[in-house]
C-alpha positions as CSV (number, residue, x, y, z in Angstrom):
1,X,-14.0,18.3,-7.3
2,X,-11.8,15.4,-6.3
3,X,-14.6,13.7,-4.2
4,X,-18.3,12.1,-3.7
5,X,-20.0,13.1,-0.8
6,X,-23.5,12.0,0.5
7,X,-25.0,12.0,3.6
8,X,-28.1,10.4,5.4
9,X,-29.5,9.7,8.6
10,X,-29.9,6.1,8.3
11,X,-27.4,4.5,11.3
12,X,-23.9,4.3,10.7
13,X,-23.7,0.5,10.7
14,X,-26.4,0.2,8.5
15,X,-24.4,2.0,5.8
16,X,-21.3,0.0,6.3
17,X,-23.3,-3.3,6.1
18,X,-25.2,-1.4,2.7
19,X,-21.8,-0.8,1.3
20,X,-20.5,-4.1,1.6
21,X,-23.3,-5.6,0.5
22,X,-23.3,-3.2,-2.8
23,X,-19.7,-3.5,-3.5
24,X,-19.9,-7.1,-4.1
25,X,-23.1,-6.8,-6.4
26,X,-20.9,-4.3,-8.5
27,X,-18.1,-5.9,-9.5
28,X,-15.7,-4.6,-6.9
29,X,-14.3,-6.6,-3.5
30,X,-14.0,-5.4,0.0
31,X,-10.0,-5.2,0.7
32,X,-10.0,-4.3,4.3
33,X,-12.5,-2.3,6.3
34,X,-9.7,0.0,8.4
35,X,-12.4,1.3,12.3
36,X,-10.6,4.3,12.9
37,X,-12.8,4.6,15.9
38,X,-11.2,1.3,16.9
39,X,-8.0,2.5,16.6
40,X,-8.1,5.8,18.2
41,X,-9.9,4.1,21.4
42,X,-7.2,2.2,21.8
43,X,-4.5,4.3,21.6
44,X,-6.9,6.4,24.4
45,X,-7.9,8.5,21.8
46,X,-12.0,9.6,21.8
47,X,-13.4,9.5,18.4
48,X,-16.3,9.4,16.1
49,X,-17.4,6.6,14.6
50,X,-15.4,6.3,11.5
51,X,-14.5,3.2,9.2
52,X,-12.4,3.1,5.4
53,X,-13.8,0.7,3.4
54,X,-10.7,-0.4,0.5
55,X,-12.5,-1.6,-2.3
56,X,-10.8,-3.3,-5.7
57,X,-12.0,-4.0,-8.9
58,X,-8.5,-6.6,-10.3
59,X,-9.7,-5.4,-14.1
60,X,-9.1,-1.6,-13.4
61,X,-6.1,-2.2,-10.9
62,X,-4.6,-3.9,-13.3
63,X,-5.1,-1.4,-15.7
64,X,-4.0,1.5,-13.7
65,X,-0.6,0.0,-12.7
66,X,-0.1,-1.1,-16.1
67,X,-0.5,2.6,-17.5
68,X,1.7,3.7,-14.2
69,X,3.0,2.1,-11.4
70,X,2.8,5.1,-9.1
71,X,-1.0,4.9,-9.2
72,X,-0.8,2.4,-6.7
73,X,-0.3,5.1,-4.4
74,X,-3.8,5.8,-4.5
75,X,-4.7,2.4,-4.5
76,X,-7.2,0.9,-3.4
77,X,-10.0,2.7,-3.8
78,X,-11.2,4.1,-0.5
79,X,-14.8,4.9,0.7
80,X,-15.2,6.4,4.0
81,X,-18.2,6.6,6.2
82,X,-18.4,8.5,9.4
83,X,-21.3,9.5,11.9
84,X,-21.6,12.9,13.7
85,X,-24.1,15.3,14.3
86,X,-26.6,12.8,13.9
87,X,-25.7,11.9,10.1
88,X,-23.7,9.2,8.4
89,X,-21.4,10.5,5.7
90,X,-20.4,8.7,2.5
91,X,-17.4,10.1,0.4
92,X,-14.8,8.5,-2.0
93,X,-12.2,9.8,-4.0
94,X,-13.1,10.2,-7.4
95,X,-11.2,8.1,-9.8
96,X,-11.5,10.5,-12.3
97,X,-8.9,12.9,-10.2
98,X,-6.9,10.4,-9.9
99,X,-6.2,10.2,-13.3
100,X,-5.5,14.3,-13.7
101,X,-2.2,13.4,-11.4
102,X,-1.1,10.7,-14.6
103,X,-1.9,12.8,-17.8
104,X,-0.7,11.0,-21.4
105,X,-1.9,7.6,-19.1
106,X,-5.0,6.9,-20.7
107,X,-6.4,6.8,-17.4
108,X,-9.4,8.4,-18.1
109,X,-11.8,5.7,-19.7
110,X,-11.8,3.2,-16.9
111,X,-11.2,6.1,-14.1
112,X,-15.0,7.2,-15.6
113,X,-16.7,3.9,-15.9
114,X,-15.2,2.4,-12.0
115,X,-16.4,6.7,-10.9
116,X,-19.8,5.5,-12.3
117,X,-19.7,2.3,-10.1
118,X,-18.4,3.9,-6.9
119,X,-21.3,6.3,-6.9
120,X,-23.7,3.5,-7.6
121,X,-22.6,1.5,-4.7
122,X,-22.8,4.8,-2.3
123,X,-26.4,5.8,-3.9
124,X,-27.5,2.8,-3.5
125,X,-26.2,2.1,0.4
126,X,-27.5,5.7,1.6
């Protein structure tokens, strides 16, 4: 699986205001928050509430370019949170499938330990 999904029925905003508030306490810094929602509504498009979270951690960046420079074409790392049907999803893409695109890289050391961060910051917010 290339992804980490949760879901909950605690508000959307309250999980974006969980995740930013767990991403700092883990070692990892909020990028730019993209509101898709935003940017469909005005371009008179209806949608559901919907936001990308970038997150970085400079230690594993670095890393990752270092072993490739094409990684940073999955860089940074993004968590998404939308609400519909009445529940607020949580999913990022796992780093650890990042690292099957770079084999030989020695990717897949820190792709594991920043995996075990990014599913600590979305337990913890949901």
């Amino acid at each position: 699986m290339f992804h980490y999904t949760k879901t909950t029925i605690k508000p959307f905003d309250e999980i974006v205001a969980s995740i930013e508030k767990n991403i700092a306490e883990n070692e990892l810094r909020v990028l730019h928050i993209h509101n898709v929602q935003q940017t469909f509504t005005d371009k008179g498009v209806a949608f559901i509430p919907y936001k990308i979270i970038e997150v970085c951690n400079v230690k594993y960046a670095k890393q990752a370019l270092d072993a490739d420079r094409l990684v940073g074409l999955m860089m940074p790392c993004p968590i998404a949170v939308w609400y519909e049907n009445e529940v607020t999803t949580v999913s990022t893409m796992l780093p650890s499938a990042i690292a099957e695109f770079f084999p030989g890289k020695e990717l897949d050391k820190f792709a594991c330990e920043l995996e075990v961060i990014l599913k600590r910051v979305i337990d913890k917010s949901i």
